[in-house]
C-alpha positions in Angstrom: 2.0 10.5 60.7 1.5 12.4 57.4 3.4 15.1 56.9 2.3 18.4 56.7 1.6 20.2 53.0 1.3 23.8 52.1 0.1 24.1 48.8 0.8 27.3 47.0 -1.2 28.4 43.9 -0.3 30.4 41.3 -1.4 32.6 38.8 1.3 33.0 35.9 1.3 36.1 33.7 2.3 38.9 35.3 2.6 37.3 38.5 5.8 35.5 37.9 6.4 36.8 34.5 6.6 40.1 33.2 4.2 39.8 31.4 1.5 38.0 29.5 3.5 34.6 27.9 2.7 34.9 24.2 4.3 38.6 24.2 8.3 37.1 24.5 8.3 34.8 21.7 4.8 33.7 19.9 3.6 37.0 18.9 6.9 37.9 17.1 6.8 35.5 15.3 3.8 36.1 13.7 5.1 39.3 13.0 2.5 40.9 14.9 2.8 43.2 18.1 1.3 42.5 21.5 -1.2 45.4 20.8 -1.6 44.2 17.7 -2.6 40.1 18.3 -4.5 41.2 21.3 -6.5 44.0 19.5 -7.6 41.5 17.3 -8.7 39.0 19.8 -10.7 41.8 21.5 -12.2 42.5 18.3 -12.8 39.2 17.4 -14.3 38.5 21.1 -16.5 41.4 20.9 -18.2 40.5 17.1 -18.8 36.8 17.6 -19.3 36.8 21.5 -17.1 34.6 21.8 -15.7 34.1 25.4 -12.4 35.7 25.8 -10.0 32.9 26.7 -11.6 30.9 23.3 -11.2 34.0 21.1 -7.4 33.9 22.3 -7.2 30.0 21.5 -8.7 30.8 18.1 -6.9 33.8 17.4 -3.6 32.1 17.7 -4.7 29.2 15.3 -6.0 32.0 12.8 -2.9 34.0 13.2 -0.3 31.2 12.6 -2.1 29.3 9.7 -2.3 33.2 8.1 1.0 33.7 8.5 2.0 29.8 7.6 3.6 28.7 10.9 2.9 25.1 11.9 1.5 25.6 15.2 3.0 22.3 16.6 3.3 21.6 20.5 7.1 21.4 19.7 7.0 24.7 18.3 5.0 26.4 21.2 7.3 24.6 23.6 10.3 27.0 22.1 8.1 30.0 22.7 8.6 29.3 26.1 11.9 29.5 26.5 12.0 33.4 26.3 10.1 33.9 29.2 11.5 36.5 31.7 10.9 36.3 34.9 9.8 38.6 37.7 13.3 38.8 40.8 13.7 35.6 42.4 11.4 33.5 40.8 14.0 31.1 39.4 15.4 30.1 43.0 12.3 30.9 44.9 11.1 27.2 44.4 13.7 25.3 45.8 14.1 27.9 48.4 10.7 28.3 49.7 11.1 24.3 49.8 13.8 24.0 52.2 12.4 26.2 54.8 9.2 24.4 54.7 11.3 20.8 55.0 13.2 22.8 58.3 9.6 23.4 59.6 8.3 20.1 58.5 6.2 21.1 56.1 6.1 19.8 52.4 5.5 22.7 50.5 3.6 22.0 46.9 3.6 24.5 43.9 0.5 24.6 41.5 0.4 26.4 38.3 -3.4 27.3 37.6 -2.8 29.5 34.0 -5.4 31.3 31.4 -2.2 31.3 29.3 -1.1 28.5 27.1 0.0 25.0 28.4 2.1 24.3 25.2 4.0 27.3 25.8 4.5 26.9 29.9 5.8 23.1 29.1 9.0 25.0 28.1 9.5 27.5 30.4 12.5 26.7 32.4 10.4 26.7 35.8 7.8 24.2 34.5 9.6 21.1 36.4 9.0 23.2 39.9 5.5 22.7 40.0 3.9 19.6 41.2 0.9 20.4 38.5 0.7 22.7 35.3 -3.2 23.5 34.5 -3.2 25.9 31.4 -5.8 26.6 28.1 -4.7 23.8 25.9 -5.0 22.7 22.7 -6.3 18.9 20.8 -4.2 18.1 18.4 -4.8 15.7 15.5 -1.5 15.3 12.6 0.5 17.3 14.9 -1.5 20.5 14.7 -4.4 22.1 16.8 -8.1 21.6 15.8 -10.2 22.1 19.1 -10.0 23.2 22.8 -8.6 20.3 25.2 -8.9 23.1 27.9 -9.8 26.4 28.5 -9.3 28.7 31.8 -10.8 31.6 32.7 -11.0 33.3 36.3 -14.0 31.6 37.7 -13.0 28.6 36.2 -10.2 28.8 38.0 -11.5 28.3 41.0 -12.3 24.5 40.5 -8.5 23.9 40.6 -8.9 25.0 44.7 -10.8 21.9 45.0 -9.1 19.6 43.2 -5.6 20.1 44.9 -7.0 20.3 48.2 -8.7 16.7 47.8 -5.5 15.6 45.7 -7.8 15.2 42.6 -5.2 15.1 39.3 -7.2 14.0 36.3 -9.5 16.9 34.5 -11.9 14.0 33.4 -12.6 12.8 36.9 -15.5 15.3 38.2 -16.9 12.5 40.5 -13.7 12.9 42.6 -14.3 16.5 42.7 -17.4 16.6 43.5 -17.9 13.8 45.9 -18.4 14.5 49.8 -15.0 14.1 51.3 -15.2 11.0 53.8 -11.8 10.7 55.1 -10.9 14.2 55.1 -9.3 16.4 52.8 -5.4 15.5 51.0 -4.9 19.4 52.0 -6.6 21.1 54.5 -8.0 24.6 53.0 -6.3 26.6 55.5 -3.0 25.8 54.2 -3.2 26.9 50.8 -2.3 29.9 49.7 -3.3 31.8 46.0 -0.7 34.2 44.2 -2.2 36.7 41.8 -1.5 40.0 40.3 -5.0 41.3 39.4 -8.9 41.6 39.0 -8.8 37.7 37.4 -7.8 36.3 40.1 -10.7 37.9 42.8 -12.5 34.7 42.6 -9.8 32.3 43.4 -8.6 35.1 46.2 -12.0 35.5 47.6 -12.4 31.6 47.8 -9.3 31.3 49.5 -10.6 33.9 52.0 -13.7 32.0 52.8 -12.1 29.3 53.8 -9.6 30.5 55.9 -6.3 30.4 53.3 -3.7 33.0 52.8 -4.3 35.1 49.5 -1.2 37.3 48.2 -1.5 40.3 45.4 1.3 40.9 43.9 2.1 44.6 42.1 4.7 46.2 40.1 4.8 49.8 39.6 1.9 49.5 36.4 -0.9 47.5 38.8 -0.2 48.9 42.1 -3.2 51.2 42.8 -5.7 48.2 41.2 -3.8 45.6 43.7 -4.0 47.6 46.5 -7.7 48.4 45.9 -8.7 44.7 45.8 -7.1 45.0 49.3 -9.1 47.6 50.2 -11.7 46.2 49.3 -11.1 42.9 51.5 -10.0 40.6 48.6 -6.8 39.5 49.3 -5.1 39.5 52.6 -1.7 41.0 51.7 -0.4 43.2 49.4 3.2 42.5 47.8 6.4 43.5 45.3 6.8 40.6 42.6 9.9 40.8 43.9 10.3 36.6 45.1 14.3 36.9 46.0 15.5 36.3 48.9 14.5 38.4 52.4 12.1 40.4 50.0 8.5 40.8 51.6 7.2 37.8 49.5 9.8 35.6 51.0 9.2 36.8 54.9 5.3 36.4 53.6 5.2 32.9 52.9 7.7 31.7 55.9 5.3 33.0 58.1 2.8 31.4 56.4 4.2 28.0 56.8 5.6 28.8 60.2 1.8 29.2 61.0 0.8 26.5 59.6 3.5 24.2 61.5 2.7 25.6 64.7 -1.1 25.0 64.3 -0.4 21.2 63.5 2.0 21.2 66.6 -0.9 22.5 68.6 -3.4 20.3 67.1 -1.4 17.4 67.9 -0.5 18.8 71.4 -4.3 18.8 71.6 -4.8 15.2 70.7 -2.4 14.2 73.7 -3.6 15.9 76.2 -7.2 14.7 75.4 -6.4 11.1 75.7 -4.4 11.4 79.1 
């Protein structure tokens, strides 16, 4: 018998790091401040029309030919070794892994990002997930010319899809799409969507409708706007970014698989029973 899979998505900035990923080490270097760089994509955004996530790609291309940096996947890569982290989050991986294995559950992490690709292939976590979907760049002589990629927050909710029908490769939308014969690699109900804010209410309320577990997380800035996407039936629990150990995220997602093992137990119990 197959075994079991949780799938757990995640949102990135501000969810498991402090904050949004170009603000450690990209931005710097452009000499610019976080204000600063994201003022101007707003700007920009708001005088071409451009759609947000694009006016970001753009803006960083702009930005580090202006100020004569080589934009290079290499040197995006080091950007990413600067990001901090939220409690927990380094361990939480392996740890939310064993307790599923004791449950006999194979728990699967997904990284669904509007941030940068480049820069999350060198954060020091970027080995724990069993996919990375970011914005990302085409390069041609090493440097960035067009959009490979970009994610916004309704795009984001193809990525439900995909992993729950164990469909990989971005250019195959017939998978995707395709009526699922022989059932689904994951069932909906056992995936679960972490997210910190208002772009992540589509992915949230998808989850919802199909029966998954959606999870806001808040620190002391987002609180009230977290809590009022709860209120407002968008998410089905309300937590600290706080993933250490015995923390309300942890006890969270153990009862989430513990749930999700004992409903396969019963289901299975159910298939006996039927054929005696």
């Amino acid at each position: 018998m197959a075994k079991t899979i949780v799938a757990i998505m995640y949102d990135f900035d501000k969810t498991l790091s402090t904050t949004d990923m170009q603000n450690y080490s990209f931005i710097p270097a452009l000499g610019l401040t976080p204000d600063e760089f994201w003022g101007a994509t707003g700007e920009f955004s708001k005088r071409t029309g451009c759609e947000r996530i694009l006016s970001y790609m753009y803006m960083m291309i702009a930005k580090a030919r202006e100020k004569g940096i080589k934009l290079t996947r290499e040197f995006l890569r080091e950007c990413g070794k600067g990001i901090k982290y939220h409690p927990g989050v380094t361990t939480w991986f392996d740890r939310i892994n064993e307790y599923g294995a004791s449950k006999g559950v194979k728990v699967e992490h997904y990284l669904v990002s509007s941030g940068t690709k480049e820069i999350l292939e060198g954060c020091s976590i970027y080995n724990k997930f069993t996919q990375v979907y970011g914005c990302e760049f085409y390069y041609e002589n090493g440097l960035p010319v067009w959009p490979k990629l970009a994610i916004n927050y309704t795009q984001k909710t193809q990525f439900f899809f995909r992993i729950a029908k164990g469909v990989k490769e971005l250019g195959d939308d017939n998978s995707v799409n395709e009526k699922t014969v022989n059932g689904l690699r994951i069932p909906y109900t056992n995936i679960v969507y972490i997210g910190d804010g208002m772009t992540d209410v589509a992915c949230m309320t998808l989850v919802n409708k199909n029966k998954g577990y959606s999870i806001g997380v808040y620190t002391n800035e987002n609180k009230e706007s977290v809590n009022q996407i709860r209120k407002d039936n968008r998410c089905r629990f309300v937590v600290k970014a706080d993933y250490s150990q015995d923390k309300d995220m942890e006890k969270v997602l153990k009862l989430v698989i513990d749930d999700v093992s004992n409903r396969t137990i019963l289901e299975e119990k159910e298939k006996v029973l039927a054929n005696k």
